[in-house]
KOLVEXZA-145325 format. One record per atom (N, C-alpha, C): residue in three letters; y, x, z; atom name; residue number from 1. Coordinates in Angstrom, 2 decimals, padded with zeros to 5 digits, always signed. Each point is the difference from the previous one (the first is absolute). Layout:
REM residues N
<"ala"; <Y; X; Z>; "CA"; NUM>
...
//
This chain:
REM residues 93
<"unk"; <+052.55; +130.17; +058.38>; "N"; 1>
<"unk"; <+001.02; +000.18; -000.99>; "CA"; 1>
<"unk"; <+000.41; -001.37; -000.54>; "C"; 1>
<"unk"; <+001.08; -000.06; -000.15>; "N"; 2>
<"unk"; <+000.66; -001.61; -000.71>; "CA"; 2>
<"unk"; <+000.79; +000.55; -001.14>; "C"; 2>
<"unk"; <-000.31; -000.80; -001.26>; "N"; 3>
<"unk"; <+000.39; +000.03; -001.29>; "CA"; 3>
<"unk"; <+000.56; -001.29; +000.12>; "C"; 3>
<"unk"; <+001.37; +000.20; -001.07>; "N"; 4>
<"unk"; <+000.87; -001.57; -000.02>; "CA"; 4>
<"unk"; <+000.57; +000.05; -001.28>; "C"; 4>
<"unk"; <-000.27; -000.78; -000.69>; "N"; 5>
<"unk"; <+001.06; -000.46; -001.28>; "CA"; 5>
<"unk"; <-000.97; +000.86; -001.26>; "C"; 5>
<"unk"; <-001.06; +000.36; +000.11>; "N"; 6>
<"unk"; <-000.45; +001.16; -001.05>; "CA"; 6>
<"unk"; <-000.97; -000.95; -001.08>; "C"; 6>
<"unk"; <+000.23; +000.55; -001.06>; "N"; 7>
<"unk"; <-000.49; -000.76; -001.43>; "CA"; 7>
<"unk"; <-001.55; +001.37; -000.29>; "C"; 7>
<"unk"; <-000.91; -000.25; +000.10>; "N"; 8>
<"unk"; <-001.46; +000.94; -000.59>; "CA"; 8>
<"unk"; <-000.71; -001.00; -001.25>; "C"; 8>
<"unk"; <+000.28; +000.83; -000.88>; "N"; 9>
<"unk"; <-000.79; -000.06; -001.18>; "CA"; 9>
<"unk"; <-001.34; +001.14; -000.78>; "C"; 9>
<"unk"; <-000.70; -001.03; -000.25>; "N"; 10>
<"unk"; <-001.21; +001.03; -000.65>; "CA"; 10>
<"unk"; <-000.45; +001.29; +001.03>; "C"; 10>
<"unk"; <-000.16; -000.41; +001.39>; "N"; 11>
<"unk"; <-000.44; +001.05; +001.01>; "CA"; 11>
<"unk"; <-000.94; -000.43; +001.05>; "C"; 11>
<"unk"; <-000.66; +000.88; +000.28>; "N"; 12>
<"unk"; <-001.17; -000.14; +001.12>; "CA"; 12>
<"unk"; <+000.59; +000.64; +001.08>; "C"; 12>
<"unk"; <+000.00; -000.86; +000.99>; "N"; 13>
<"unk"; <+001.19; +000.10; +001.10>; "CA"; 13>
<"unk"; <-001.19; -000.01; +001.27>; "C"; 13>
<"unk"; <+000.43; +000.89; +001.00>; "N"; 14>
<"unk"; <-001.25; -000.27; +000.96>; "CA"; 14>
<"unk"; <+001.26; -000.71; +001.11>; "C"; 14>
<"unk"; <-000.39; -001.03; +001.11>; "N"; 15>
<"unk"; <+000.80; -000.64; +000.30>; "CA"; 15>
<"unk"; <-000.62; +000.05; +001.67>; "C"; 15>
<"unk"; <-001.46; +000.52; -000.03>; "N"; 16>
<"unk"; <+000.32; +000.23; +001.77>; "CA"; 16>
<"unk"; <+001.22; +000.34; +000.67>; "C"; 16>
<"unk"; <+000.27; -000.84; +001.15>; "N"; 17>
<"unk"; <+000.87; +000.08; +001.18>; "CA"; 17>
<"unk"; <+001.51; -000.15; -000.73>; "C"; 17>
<"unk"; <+000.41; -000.53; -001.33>; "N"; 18>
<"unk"; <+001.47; +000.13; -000.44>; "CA"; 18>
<"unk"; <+000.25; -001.62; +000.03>; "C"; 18>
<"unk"; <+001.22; +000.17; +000.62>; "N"; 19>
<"unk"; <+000.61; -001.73; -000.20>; "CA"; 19>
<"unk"; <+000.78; -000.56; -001.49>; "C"; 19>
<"unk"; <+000.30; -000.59; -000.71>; "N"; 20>
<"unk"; <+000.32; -000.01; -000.82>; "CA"; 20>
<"unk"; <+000.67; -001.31; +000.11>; "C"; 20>
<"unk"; <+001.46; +000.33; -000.36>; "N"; 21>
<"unk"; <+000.99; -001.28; +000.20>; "CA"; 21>
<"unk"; <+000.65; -000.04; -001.40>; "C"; 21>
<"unk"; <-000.38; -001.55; -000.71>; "N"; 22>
<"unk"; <+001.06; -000.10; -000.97>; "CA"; 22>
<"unk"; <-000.50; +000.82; -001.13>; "C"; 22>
<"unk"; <-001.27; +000.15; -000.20>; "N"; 23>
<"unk"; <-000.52; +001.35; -000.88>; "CA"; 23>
<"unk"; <-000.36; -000.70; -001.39>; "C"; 23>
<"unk"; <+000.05; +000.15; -000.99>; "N"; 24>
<"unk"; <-001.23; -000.21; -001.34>; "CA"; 24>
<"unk"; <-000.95; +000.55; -000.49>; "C"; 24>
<"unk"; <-001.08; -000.25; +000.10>; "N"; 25>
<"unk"; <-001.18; +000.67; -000.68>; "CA"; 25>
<"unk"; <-000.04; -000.61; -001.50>; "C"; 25>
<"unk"; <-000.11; +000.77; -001.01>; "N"; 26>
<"unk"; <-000.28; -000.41; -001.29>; "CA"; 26>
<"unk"; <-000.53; +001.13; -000.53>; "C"; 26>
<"unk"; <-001.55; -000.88; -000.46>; "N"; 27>
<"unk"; <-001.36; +000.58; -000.46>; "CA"; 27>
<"unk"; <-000.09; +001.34; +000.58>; "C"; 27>
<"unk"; <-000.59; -000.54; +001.48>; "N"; 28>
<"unk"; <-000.24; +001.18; +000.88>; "CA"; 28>
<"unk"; <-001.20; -000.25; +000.41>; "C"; 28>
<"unk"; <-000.34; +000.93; +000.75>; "N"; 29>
<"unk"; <-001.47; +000.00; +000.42>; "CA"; 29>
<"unk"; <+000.52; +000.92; +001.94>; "C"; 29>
<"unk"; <-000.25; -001.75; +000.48>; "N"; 30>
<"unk"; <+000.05; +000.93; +001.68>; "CA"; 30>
<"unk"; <-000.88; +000.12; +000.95>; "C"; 30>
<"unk"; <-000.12; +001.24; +000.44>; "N"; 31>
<"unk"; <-001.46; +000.93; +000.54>; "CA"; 31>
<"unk"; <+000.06; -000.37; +001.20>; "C"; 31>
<"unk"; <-000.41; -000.56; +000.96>; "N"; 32>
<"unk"; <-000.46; -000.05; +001.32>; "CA"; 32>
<"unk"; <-001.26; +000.79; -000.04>; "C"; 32>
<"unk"; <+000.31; +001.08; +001.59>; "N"; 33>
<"unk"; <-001.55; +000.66; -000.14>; "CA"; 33>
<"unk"; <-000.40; +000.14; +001.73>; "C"; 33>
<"unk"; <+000.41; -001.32; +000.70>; "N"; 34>
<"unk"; <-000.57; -000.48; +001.40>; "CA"; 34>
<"unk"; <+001.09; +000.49; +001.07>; "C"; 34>
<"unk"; <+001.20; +000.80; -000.62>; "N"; 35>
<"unk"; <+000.60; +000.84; +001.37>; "CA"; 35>
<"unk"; <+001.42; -001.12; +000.76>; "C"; 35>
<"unk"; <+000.55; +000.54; +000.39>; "N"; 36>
<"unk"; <+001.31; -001.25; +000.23>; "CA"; 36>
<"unk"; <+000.34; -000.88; -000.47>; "C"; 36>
<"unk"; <-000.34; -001.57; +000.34>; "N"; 37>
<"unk"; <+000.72; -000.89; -001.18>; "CA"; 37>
<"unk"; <+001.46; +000.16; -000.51>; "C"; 37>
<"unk"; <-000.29; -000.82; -001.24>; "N"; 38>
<"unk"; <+001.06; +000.19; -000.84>; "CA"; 38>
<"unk"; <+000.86; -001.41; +000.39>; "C"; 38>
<"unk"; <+001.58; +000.10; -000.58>; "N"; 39>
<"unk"; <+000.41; -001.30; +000.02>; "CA"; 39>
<"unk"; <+001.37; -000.37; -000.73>; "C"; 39>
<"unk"; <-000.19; -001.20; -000.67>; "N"; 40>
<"unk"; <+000.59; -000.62; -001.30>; "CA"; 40>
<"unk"; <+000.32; -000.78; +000.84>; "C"; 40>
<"unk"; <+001.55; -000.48; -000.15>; "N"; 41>
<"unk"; <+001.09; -000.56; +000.12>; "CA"; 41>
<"unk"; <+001.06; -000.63; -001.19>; "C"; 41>
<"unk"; <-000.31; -001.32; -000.79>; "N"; 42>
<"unk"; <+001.08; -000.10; -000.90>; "CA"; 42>
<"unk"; <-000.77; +000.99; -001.32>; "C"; 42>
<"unk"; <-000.88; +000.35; +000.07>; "N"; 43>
<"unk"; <-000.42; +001.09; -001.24>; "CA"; 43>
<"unk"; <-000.60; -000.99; -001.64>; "C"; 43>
<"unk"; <+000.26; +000.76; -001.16>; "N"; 44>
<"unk"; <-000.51; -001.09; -000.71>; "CA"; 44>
<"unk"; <-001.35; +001.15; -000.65>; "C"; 44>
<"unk"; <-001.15; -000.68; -000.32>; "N"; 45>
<"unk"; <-000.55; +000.68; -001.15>; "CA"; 45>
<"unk"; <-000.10; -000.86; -001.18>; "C"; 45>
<"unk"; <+000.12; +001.36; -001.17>; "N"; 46>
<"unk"; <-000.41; -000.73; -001.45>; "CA"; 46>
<"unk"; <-000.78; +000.46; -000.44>; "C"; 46>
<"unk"; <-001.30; -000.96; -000.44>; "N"; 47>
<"unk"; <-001.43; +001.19; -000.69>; "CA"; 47>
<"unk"; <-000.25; +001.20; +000.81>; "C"; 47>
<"unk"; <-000.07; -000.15; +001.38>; "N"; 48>
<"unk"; <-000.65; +001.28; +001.03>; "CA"; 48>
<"unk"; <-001.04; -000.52; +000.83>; "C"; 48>
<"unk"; <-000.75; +000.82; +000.00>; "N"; 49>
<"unk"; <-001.25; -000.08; +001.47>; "CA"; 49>
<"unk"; <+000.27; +000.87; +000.77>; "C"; 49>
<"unk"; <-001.15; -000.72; +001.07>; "N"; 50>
<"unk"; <-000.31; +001.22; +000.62>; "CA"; 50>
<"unk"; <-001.60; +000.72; +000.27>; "C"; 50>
<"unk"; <+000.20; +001.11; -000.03>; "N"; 51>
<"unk"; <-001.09; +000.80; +000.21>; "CA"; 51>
<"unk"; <-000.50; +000.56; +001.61>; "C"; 51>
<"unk"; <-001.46; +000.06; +000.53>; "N"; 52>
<"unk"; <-000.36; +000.32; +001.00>; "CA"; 52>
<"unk"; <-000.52; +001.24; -000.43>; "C"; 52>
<"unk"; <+000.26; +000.74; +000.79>; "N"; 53>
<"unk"; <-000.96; +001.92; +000.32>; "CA"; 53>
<"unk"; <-000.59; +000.10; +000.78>; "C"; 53>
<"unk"; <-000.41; +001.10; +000.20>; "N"; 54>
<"unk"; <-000.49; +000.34; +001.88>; "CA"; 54>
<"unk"; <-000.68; -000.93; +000.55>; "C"; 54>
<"unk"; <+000.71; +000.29; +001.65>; "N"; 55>
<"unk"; <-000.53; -001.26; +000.82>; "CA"; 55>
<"unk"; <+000.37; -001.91; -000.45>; "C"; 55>
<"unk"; <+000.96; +000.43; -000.56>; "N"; 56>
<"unk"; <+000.07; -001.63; -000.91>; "CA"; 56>
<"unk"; <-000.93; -000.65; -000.98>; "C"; 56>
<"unk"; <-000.26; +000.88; -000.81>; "N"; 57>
<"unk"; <-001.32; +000.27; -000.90>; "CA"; 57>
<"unk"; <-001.08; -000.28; +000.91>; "C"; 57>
<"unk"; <-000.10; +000.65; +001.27>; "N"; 58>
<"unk"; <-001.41; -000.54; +000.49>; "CA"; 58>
<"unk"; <+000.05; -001.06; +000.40>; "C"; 58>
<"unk"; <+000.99; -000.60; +000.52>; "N"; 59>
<"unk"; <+000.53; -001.64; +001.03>; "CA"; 59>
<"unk"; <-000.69; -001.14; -001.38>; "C"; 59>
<"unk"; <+000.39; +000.47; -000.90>; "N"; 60>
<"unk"; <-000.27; -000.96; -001.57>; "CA"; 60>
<"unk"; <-001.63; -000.10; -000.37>; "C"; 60>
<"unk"; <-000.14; +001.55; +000.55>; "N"; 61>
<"unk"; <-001.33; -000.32; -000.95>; "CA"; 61>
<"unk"; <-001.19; -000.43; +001.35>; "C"; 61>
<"unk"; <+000.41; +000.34; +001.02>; "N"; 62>
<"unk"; <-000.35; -001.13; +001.03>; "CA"; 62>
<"unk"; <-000.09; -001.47; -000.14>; "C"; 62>
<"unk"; <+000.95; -000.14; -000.63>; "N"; 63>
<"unk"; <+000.08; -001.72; +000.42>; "CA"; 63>
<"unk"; <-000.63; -000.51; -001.61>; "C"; 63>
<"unk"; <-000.23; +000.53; -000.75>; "N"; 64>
<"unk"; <-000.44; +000.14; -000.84>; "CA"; 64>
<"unk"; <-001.75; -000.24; -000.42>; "C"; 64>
<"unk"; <-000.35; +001.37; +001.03>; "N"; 65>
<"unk"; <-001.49; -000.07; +000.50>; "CA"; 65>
<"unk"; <-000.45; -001.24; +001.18>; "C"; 65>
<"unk"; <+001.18; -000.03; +000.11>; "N"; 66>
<"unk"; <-000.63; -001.35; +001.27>; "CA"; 66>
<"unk"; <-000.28; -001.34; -000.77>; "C"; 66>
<"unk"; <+001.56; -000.31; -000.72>; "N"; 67>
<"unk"; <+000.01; -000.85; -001.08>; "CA"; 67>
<"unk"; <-001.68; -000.17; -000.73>; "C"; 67>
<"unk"; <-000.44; +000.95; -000.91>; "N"; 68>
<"unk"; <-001.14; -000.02; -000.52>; "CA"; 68>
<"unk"; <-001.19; -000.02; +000.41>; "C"; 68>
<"unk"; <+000.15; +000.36; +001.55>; "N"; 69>
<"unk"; <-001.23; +000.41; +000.51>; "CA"; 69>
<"unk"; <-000.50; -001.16; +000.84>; "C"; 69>
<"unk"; <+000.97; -001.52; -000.38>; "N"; 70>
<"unk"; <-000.91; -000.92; +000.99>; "CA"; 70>
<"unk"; <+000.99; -000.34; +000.78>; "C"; 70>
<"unk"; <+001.15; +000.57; +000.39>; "N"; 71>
<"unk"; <+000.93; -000.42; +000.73>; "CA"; 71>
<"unk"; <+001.26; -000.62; -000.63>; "C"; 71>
<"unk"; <+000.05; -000.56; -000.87>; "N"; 72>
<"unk"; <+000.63; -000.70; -000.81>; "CA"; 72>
<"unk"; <+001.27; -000.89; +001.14>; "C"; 72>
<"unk"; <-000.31; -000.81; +000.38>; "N"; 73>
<"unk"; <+000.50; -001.06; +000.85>; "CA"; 73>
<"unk"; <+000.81; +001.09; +001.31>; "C"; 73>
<"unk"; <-000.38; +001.42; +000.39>; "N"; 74>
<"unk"; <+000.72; +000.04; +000.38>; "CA"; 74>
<"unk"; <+001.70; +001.00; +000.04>; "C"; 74>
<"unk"; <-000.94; +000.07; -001.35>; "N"; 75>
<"unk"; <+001.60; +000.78; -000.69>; "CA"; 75>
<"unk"; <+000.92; -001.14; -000.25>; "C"; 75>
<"unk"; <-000.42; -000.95; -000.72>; "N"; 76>
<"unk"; <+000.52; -001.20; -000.60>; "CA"; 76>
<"unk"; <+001.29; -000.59; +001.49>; "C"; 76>
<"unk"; <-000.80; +000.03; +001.05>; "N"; 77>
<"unk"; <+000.49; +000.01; +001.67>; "CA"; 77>
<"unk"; <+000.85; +000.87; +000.11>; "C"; 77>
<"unk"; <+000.26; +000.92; -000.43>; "N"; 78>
<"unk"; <+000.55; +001.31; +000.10>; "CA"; 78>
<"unk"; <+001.37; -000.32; -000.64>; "C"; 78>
<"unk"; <-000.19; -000.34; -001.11>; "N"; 79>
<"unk"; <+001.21; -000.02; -000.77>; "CA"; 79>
<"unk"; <+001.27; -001.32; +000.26>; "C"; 79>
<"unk"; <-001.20; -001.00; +000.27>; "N"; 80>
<"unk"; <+000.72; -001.33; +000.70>; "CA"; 80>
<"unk"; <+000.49; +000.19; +000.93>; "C"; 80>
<"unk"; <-000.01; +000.81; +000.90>; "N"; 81>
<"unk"; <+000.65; +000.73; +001.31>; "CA"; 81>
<"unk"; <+001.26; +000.45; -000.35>; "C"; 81>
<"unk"; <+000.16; +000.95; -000.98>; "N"; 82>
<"unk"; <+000.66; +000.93; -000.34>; "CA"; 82>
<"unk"; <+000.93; -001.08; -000.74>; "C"; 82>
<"unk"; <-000.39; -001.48; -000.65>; "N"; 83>
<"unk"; <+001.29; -000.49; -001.17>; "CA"; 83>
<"unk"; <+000.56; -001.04; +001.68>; "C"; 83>
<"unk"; <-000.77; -000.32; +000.91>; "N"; 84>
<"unk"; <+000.65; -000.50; +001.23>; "CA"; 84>
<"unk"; <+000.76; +000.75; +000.93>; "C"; 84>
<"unk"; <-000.05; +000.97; +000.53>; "N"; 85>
<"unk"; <+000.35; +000.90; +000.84>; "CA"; 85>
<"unk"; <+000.51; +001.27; -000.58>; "C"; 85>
<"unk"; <+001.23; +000.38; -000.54>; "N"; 86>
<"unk"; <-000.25; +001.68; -000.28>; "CA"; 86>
<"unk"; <+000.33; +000.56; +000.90>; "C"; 86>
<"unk"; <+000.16; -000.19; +001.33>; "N"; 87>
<"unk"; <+000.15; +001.09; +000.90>; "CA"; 87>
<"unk"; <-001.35; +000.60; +000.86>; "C"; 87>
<"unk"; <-001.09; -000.61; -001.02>; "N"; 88>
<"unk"; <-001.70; -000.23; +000.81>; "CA"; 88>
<"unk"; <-000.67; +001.45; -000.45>; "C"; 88>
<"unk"; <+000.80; +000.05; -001.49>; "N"; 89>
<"unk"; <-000.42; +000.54; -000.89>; "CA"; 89>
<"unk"; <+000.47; +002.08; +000.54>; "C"; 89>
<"unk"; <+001.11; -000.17; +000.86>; "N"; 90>
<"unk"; <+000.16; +001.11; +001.01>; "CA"; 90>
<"unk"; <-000.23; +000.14; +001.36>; "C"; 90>
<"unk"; <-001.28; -001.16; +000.06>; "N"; 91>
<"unk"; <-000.53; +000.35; +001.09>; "CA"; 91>
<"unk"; <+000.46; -000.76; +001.99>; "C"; 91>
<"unk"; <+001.16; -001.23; -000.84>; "N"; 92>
<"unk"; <+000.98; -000.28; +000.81>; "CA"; 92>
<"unk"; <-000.76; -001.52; +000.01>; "C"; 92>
<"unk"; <+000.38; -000.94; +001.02>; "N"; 93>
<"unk"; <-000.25; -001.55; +000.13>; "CA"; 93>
<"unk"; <+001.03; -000.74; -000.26>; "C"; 93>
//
């Protein structure tokens, strides 16, 4: 689904698999919960996050437990990947 030009305020928006062109988030809260990526184009937020569920929720608290559990260095690896490469980050070279 592709959304274009749309203004969301004060809403919890779940955003698996929707494209979003040209959109505003203000003081929103957006739900990823592991299924189709989402994708922002030109989008602005003001005072919004985002929130993980589900299988996203587990991806977090994975890296999380790894983080704490001694594997520090290679989440830290993880993320340096991800601010070099974002197409790594879907699995692509």
């Amino acid at each position: 689904m592709k959304i274009e030009n749309e203004k969301y305020e004060n809403q919890i928006i779940q955003i698996d698999g929707v494209s979003y062109v040209n959109c505003v988030f203000a003081h929103c809260t957006l739900e990823y919960s592991g299924g189709a990526l989402p994708s922002f184009v030109e989008c602005t937020l003001v005072a919004s996050n985002f929130a993980f569920t589900d299988q996203a929720a587990n991806t977090v608290q994975l890296l999380q437990s790894l983080y704490h559990g001694g594997f520090k260095p290679v989440v830290e690896a993880t993320f340096v990947n991800i601010r070099r490469n974002p197409k790594s980050a879907k699995g692509e070279a």
